[in-house]
C-alpha positions as semicolon CSV with decimal commas, in nm:
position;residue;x (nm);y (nm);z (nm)
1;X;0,000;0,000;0,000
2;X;0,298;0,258;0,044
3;X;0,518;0,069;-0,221
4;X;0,565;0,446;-0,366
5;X;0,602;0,615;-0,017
6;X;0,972;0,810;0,062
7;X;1,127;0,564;0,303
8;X;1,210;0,954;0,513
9;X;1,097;1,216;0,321
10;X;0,960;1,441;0,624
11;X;1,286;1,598;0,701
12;X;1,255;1,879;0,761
13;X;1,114;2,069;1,131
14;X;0,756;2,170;0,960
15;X;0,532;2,497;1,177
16;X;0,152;2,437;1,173
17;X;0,106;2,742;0,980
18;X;0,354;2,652;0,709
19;X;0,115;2,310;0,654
20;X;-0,228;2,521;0,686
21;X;-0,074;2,773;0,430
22;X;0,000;2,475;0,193
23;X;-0,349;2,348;0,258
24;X;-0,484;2,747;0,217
25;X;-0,291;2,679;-0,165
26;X;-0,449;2,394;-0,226
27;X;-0,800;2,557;-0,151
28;X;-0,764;2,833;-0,299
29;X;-0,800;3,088;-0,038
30;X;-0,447;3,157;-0,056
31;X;-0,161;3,141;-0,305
32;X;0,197;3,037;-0,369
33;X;0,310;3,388;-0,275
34;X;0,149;3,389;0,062
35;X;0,303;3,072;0,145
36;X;0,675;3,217;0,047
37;X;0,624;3,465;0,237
38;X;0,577;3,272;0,571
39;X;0,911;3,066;0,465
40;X;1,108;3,381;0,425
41;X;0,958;3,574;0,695
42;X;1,090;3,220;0,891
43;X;1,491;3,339;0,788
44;X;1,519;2,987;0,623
45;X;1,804;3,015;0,347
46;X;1,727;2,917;-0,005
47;X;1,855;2,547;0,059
48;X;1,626;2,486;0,355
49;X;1,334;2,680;0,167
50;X;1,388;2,446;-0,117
51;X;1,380;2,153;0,102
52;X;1,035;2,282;0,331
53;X;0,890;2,323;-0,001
54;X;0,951;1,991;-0,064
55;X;0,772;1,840;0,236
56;X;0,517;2,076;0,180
57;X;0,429;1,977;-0,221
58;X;0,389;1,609;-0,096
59;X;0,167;1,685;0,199
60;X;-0,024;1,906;-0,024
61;X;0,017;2,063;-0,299
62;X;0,188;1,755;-0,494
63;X;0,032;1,460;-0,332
64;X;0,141;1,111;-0,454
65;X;-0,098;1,013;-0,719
66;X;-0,248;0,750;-0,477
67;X;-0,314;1,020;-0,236
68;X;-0,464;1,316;-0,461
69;X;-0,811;1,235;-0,425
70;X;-0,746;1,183;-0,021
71;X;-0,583;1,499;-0,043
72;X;-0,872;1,657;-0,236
73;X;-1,087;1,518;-0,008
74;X;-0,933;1,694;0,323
75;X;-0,910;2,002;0,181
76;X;-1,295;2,007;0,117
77;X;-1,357;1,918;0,481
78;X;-1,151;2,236;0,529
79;X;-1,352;2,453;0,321
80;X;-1,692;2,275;0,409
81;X;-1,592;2,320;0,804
82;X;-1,373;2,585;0,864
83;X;-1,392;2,558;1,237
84;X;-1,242;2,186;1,189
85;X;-0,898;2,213;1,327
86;X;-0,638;2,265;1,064
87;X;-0,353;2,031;1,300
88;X;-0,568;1,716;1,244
89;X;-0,563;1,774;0,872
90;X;-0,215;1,815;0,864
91;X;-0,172;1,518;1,106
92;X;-0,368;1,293;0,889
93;X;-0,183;1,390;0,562
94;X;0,138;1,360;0,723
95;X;0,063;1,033;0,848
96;X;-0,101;0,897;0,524
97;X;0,234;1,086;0,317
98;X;0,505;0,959;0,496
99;X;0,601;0,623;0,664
100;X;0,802;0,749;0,868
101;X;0,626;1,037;0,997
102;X;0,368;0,751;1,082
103;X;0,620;0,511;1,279
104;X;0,707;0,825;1,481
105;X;0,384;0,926;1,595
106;X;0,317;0,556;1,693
107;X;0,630;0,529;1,910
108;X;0,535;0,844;2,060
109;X;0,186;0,715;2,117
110;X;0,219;0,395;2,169
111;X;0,552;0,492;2,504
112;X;0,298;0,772;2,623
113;X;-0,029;0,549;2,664
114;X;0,031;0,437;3,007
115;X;0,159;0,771;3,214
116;X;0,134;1,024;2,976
117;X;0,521;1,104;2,873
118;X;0,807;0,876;2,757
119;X;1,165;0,944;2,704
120;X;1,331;1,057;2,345
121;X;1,598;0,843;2,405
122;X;1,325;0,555;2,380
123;X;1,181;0,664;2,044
124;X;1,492;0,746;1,913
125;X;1,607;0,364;2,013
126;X;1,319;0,230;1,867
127;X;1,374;0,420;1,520
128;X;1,698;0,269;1,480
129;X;1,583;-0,058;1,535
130;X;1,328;0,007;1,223
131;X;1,551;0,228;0,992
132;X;1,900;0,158;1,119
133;X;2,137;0,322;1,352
134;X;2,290;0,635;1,150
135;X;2,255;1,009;1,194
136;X;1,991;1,061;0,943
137;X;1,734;0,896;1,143
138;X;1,806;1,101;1,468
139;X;1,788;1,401;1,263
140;X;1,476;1,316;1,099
141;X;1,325;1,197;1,440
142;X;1,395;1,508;1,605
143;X;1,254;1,704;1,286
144;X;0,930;1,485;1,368
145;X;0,890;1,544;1,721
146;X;0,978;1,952;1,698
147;X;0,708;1,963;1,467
148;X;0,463;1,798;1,672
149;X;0,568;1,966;1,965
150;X;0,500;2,320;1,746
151;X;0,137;2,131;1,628
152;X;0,064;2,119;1,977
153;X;0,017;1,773;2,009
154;X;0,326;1,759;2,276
155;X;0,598;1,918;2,482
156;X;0,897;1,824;2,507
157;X;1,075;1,905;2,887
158;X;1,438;1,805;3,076
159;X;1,612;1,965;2,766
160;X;1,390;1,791;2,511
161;X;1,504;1,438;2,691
162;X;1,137;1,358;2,803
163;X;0,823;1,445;2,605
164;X;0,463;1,471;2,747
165;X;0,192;1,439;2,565
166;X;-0,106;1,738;2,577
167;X;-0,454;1,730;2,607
168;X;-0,636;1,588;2,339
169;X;-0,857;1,703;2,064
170;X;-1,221;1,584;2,045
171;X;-1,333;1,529;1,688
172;X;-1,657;1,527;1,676
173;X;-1,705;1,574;1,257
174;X;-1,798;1,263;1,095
175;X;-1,615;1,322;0,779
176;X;-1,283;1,470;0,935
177;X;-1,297;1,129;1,174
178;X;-1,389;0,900;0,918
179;X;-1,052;1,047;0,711
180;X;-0,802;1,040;0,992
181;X;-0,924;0,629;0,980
182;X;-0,840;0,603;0,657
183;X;-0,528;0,801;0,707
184;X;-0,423;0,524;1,014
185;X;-0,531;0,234;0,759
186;X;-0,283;0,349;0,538
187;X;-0,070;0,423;0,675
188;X;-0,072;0,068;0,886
189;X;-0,085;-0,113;0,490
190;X;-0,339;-0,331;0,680
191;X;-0,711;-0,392;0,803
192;X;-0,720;-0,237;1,146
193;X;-0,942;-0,419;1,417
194;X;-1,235;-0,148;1,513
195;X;-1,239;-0,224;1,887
196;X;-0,888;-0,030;1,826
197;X;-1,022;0,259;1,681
198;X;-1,030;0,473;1,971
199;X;-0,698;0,473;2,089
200;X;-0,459;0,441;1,783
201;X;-0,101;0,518;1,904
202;X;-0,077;0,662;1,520
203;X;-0,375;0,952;1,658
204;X;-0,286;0,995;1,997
205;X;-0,337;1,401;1,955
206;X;-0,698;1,310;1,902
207;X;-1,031;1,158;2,089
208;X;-1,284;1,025;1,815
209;X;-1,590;1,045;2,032
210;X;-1,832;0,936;1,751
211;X;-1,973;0,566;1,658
212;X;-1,680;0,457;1,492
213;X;-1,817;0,099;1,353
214;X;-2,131;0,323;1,227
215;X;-1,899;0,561;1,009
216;X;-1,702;0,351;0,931
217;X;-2,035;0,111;0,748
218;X;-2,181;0,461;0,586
219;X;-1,833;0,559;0,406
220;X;-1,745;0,553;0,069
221;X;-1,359;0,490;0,147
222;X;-1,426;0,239;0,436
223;X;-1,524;-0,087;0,463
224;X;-1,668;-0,263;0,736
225;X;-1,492;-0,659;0,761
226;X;-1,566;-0,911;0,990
227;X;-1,382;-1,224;1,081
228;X;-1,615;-1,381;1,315
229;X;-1,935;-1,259;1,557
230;X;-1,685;-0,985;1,740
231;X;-1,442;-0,922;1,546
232;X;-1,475;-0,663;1,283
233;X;-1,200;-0,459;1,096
234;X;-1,196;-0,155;0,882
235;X;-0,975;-0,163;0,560
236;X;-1,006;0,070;0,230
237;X;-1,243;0,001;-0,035
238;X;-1,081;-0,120;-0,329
């Protein structure tokens, strides 16, 4: 499912309003200009412009051609419900975009369950067990978890050694919930059990607080599997 996915590609420390701009783009409500502008009002040089921009195009303005009608399909919630908030879109992009971005946020999510903070030493451990022990995947780790911290999701204390998760988001729109599913599903390349649903390490910024089985039957994207009387799972519709 993420055959064409960057096996990094989110390297880069990302602000929430760089990734809202880049959705604003993709709207319409804003252009390429306005965007620019926020990059060079940042001080980045031309190198690390070029680079943001990069992240940026895949997340949303050049989406991976599996992911343009996803991406399409965020952006309307966007414009249907501005009062959605903008970090979840991002979240859910970023997640369904990038791999690694995804194994990240589960580490994070899935060490911070239990009492609420872990260690970065622990993620960063856990990383190199997945993509090796080499300097690019500390770098793009910390470029991960400084963006998350600046999304709000968490902060990181002790000289960034320990990070603690924030209070979470309710989502109470049915279409924004239904699409940060799909964005887990994809992200996971595999059915995902719906009992799970409500505390995927992969959304731990967010409480779904809807009927998740019930969404998940009424969606165009979803589907609703089951592998026995109590045991249903949710993969995409083919």
């Amino acid at each position: 499912m993420n055959s064409s996915a960057p096996k990094i590609g989110f390297d880069r420390f990302i602000q929430l309003d760089w990734a809202a701009a880049a959705l604003n783009v993709r709207a319409g409500a804003a252009g390429l200009d306005d965007l620019n502008a926020l990059l060079d009002a940042a001080g980045l040089g031309a190198e690390a412009k070029k680079k943001t921009r990069t992240v940026l195009n895949r997340l949303w303005l050049e989406p991976r051609a599996e992911l343009v009608d996803y991406a399409d399909r965020g952006m309307a919630i966007h414009k249907t419900h501005p009062n959605v908030p903008v970090a979840a879109l991002c979240w859910g992009m970023s997640v369904a975009t990038y791999p690694f971005f995804g194994k990240v946020t589960e580490l994070v999510g899935r060490l911070s369950a239990i009492q609420g903070d872990c260690t970065s030493a622990e993620v960063h451990r856990r990383m190199s067990e997945t993509y090796g022990e080499r300097e690019g995947t500390r770098r793009m780790t910390n470029m991960i978890i400084q963006s998350q911290t600046n999304w709000g999701a968490i902060e990181r204390i002790e000289k960034g050694k320990r990070i603690i998760r924030l209070a979470t988001t309710s989502i109470d729109n049915n279409e924004l919930t239904t699409w940060l599913i799909e964005a887990a599903v994809r992200y996971a390349g595999k059915p995902i059990s719906v009992p799970s649903l409500q505390s995927l390490p992969v959304l731990y910024p967010f409480t779904l607080t809807q009927s998740l089985a019930y969404l998940v039957s009424n969606s165009a994207n979803l589907i609703l599997r089951s592998d026995g009387p109590n045991n249903q799972f949710v993969s995409l519709r083919e």
